[in-house]
C-alpha positions in Angstrom: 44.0 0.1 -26.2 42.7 -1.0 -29.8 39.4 -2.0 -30.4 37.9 -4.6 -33.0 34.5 -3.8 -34.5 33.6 -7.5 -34.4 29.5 -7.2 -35.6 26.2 -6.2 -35.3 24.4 -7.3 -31.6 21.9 -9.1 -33.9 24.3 -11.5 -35.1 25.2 -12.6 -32.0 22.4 -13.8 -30.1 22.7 -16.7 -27.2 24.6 -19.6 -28.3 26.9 -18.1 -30.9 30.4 -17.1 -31.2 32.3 -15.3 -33.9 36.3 -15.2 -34.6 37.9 -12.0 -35.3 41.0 -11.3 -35.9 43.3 -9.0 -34.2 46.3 -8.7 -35.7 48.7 -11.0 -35.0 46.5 -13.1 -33.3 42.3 -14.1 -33.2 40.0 -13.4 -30.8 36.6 -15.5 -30.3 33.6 -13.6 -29.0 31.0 -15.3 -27.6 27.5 -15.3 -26.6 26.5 -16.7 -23.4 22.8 -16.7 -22.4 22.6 -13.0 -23.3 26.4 -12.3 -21.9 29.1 -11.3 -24.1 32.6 -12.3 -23.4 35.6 -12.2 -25.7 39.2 -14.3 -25.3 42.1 -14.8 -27.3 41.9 -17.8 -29.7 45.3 -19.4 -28.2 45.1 -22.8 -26.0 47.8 -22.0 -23.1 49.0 -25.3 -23.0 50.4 -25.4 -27.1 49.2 -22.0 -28.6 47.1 -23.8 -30.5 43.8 -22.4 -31.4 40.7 -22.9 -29.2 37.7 -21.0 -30.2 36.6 -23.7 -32.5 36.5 -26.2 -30.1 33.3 -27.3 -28.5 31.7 -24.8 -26.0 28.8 -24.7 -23.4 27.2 -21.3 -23.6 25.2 -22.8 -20.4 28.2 -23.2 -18.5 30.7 -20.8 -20.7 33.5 -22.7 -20.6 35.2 -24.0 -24.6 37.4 -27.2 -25.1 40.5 -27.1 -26.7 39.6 -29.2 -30.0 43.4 -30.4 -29.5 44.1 -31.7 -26.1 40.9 -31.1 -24.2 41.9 -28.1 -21.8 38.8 -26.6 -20.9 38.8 -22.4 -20.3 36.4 -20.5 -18.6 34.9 -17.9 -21.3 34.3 -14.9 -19.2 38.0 -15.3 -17.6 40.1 -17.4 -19.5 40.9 -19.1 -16.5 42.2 -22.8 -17.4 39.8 -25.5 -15.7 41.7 -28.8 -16.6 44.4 -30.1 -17.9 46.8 -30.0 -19.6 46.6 -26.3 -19.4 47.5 -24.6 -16.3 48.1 -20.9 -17.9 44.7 -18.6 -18.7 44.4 -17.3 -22.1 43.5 -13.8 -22.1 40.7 -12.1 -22.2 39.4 -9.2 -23.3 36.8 -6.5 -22.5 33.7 -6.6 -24.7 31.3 -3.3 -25.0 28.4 -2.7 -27.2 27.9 1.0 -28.8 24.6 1.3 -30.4 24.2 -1.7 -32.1 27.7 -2.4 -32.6 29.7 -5.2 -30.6 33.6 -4.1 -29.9 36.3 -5.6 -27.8 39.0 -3.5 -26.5 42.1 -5.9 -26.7 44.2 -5.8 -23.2 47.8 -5.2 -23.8 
């Protein structure tokens, strides 16, 4: 599995995310009360992107800025409609001070 060195811990405290790409594809890893989680930047319902939509890092869930599907950051699980798919999600570690996220085939 690849990992993505994505930043330093320190800029990502509580209540900030950052995009990163992957590839083929971008991945948006957030910051939620202290708990990192990292899913792929793709709403299920168009493949459009969704990590720039509005999020709650009280509640981790995002909004697709598109349609309004709402995903559940540490899952990708899809809350609401119209998605019904999860995006994936990948596994976030830190080394030192160092964030990575080891993408899931």
């Amino acid at each position: 599995m690849p990992e993505l060195d994505v930043a330093p811990l320190g800029e990502l405290p509580p209540g900030e995310m950052k995009l990163v790409d992957a590839g083929s594809f971008r991945v948006g890893v957030y910051n939620c009360d202290g708990a990192l989680y990292a899913i792929e930047d793709r709403c299920s319902h168009d493949d459009g992107p969704v990590a720039l939509g509005a999020w709650d890092d009280e509640n981790c869930t995002v909004i697709c800025p598109r349609h309004g599907a709402r995903f559940d950051i540490p899952t990708g699980q899809a809350m609401t409609m119209p998605a019904v798919h999860a995006t994936a999600s990948h596994e976030v570690r830190i080394e030192g001070e160092d964030v990575l996220v080891r993408i899931r085939d």
